[in-house]
C-alpha positions as CSV (number, residue, x, y, z in Angstrom):
1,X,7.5,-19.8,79.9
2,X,11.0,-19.2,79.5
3,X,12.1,-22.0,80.5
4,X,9.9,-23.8,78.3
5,X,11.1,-21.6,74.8
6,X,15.0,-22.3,76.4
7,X,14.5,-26.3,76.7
8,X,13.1,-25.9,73.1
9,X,15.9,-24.5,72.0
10,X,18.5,-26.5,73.5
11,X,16.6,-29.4,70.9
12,X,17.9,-28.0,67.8
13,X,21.5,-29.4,68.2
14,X,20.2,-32.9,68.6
15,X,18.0,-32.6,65.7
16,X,20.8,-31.9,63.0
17,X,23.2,-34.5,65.0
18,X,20.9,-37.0,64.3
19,X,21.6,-39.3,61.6
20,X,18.8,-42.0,62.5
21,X,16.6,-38.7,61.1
22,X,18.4,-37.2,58.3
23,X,21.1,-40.0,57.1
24,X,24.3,-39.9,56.4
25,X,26.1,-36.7,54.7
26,X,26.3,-37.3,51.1
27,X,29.8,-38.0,49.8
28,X,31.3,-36.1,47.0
29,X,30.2,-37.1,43.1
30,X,32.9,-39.4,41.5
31,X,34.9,-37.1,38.6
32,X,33.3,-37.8,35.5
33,X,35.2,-40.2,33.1
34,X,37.1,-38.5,29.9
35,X,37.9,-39.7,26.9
36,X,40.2,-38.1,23.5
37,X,39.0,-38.2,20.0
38,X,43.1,-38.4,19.3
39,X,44.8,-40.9,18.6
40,X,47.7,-40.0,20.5
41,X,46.0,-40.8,23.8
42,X,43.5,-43.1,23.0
43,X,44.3,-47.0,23.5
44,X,41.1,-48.7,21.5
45,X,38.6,-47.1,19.9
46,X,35.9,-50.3,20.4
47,X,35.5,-53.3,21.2
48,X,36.6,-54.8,17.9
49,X,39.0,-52.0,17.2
50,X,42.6,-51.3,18.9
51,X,44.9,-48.6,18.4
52,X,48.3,-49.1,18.5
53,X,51.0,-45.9,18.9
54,X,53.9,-46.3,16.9
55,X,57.0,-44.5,18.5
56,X,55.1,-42.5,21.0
57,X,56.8,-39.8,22.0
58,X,59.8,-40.0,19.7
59,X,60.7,-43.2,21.7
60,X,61.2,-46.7,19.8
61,X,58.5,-48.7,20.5
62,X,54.8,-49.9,20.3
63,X,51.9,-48.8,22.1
64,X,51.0,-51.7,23.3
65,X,53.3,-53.8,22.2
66,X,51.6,-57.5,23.9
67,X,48.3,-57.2,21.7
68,X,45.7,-59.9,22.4
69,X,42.8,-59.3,20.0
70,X,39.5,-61.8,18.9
71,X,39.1,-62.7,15.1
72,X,37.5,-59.8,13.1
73,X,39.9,-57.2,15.1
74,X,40.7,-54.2,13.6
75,X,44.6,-53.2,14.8
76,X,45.0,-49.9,13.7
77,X,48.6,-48.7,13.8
78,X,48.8,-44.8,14.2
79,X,52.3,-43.2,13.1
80,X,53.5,-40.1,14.3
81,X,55.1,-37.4,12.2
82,X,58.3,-37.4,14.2
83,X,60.4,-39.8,12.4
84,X,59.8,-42.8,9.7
85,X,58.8,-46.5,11.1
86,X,57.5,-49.5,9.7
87,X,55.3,-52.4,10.9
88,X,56.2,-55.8,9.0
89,X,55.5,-59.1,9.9
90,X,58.3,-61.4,10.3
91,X,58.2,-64.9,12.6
92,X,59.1,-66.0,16.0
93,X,63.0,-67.4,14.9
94,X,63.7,-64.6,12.5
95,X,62.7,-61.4,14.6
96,X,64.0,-58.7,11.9
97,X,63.3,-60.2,8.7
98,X,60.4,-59.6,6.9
99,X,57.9,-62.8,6.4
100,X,58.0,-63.4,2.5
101,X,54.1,-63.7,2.9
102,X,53.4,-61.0,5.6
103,X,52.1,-57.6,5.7
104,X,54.2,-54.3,5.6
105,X,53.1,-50.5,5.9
106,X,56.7,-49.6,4.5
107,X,58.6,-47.1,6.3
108,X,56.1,-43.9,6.7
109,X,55.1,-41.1,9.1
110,X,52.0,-39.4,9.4
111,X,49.6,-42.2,8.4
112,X,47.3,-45.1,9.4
113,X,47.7,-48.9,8.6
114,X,45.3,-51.7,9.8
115,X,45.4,-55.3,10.0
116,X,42.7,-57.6,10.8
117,X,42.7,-60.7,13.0
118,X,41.3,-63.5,10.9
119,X,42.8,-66.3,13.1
120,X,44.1,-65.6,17.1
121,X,45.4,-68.7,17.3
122,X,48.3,-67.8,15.0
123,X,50.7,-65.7,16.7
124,X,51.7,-62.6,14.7
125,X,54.9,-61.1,15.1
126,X,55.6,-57.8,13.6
127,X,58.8,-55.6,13.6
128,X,60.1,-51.5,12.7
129,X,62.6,-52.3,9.7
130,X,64.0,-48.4,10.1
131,X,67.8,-49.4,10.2
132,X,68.7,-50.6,13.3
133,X,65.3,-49.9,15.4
134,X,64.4,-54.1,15.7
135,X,67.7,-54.4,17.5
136,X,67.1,-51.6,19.8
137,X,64.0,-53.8,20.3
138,X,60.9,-52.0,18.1
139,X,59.1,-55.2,17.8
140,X,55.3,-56.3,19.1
141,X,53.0,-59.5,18.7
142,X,49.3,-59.8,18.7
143,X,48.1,-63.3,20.3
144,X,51.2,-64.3,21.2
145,X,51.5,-66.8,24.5
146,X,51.4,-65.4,27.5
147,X,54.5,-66.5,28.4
148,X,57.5,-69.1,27.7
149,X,58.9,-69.6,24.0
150,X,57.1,-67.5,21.5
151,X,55.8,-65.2,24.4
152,X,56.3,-61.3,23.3
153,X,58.7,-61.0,26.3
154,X,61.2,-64.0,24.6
155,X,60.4,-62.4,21.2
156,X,61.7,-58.8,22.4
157,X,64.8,-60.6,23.9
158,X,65.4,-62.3,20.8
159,X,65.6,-58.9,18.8
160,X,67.5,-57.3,21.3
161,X,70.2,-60.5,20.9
162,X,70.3,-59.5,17.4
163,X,71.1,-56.2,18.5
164,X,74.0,-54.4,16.1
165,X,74.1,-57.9,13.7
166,X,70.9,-56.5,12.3
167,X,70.7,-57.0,8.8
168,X,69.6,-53.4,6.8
169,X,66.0,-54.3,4.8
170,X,65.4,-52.5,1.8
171,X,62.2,-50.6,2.0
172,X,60.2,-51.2,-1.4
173,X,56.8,-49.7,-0.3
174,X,53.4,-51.3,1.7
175,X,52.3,-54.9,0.8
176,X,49.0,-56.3,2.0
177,X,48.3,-59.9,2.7
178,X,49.7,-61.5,5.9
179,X,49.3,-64.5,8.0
180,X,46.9,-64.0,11.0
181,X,46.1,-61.0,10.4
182,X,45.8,-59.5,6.7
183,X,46.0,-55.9,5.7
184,X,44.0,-55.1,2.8
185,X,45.1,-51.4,1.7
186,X,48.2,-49.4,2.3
187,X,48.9,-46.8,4.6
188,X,46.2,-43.9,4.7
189,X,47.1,-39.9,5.1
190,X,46.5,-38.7,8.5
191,X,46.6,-40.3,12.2
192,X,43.0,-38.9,13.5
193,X,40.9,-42.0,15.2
194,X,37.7,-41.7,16.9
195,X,38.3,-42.8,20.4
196,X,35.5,-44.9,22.3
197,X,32.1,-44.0,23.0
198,X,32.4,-42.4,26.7
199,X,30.3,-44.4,29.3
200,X,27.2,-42.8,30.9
201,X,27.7,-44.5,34.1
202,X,29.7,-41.7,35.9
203,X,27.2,-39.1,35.0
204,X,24.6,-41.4,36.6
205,X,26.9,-41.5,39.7
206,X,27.0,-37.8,39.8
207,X,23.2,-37.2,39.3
208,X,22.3,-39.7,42.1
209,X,24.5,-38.1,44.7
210,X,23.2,-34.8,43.4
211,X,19.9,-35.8,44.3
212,X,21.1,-37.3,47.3
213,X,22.4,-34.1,48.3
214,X,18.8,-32.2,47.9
215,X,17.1,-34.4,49.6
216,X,19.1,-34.3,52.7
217,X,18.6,-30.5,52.5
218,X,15.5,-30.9,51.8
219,X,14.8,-32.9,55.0
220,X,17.2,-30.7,57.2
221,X,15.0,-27.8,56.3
222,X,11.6,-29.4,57.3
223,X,13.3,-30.2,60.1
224,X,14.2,-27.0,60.9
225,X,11.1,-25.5,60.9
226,X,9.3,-28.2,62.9
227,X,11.8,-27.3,65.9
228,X,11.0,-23.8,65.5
229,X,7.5,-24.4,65.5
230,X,7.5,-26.7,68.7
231,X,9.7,-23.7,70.3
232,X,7.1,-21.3,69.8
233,X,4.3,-23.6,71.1
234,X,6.0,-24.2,74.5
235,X,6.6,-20.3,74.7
236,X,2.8,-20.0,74.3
């Protein structure tokens, strides 16, 4: 008899080595995805809005600066409240002049200004007229080509050229219109943007290993007590 209860016994190794019976060990939930209400870390808000950082981080520059964006695209430029900048349209062989029938928030800190896309196959080059920042290279596109002449790369390289020879542009305020894109108000107080609606897949993720997780426990326990039971049986 006890042999019998120590052959039993000598069972319940093999019975939680077994993965045949109880699968695999559940693998640990994937982090759950995040997202900002600011502005300040948020790329796009949607899928027909896209934020763009103006001098992030005190640094000269656009956030992105190679914007590709479908007709009826809100581009949403958010300015900091570190130091002035501008966004103004200006063309492809004149980097740091202002296009005569272009957009321009003005030079201006703490605010919004959006254009919208009414035609992306019109590339639309935009610059910072802030004395000497297009030279340093403060200039983007939006639907620009990809590469080769015209390309945001060759228009960057083209301001930079221009470098110190960069013509001062007097600042006479925000003007709406613009080709390609087409602002329709000035610059608005404030840089809060609501950020993009967070995706419930990862919660999904975590709620199906979850339930993974108890039903391998679940299992293990039933398990358990049927070794038990057959233990106590060959004892008897």
């Amino acid at each position: 008899m006890m042999f019998k209860a120590a052959a039993a016994l000598s069972l319940l190794p093999l019975a939680f080595a077994s993965p045949q019976l109880y699968g695999p060990a559940p693998g640990p939930a994937p982090a759950p995805t995040t997202s900002s209400s600011s502005a300040a870390s948020s790329a796009s808000s949607s899928s027909n809005q896209m934020i763009v950082q103006v001098g992030l981080n005190g640094g000269l520059g656009f956030t992105p600066s190679d914007i590709t964006a479908p007709v009826g695209t809100a581009v949403t430029f958010v300015f900091g409240a570190s130091i002035q900048h501008s966004v103004t349209q200006s063309s492809f062989a004149d980097p740091c002049t202002p296009l005569s029938n272009g957009f321009d928030s003005g030079l201006t800190i703490d605010t919004t200004f959006t254009v919208n896309v009414t035609d992306a196959s019109t590339p639309v080059y935009f610059f910072c007229k802030f004395p000497t920042h297009c030279g340093l290279g403060m200039v983007g596109t939006i639907n620009a080509p990809s590469s080769g002449n015209g390309s945001n790369s060759a228009f960057a390289s083209a301001a930079t050229a221009i470098g110190s020879n960069e013509q001062t542009v007097a600042d006479n305020g925000p003007k709406t219109g613009g080709v390609g894109a087409i602002a329709t108000a000035p610059p608005s107080s404030g840089t809060s943007v609501s950020s993009a609606p967070t995706s419930s897949s990862s919660s999904s993720s975590s709620s199906g290993s979850s339930s993974g997780a108890s039903s391998v426990v679940l299992n293990t326990g039933l398990a358990l007590a049927g070794v038990v039971a057959g233990v106590f049986t060959l004892a008897l």
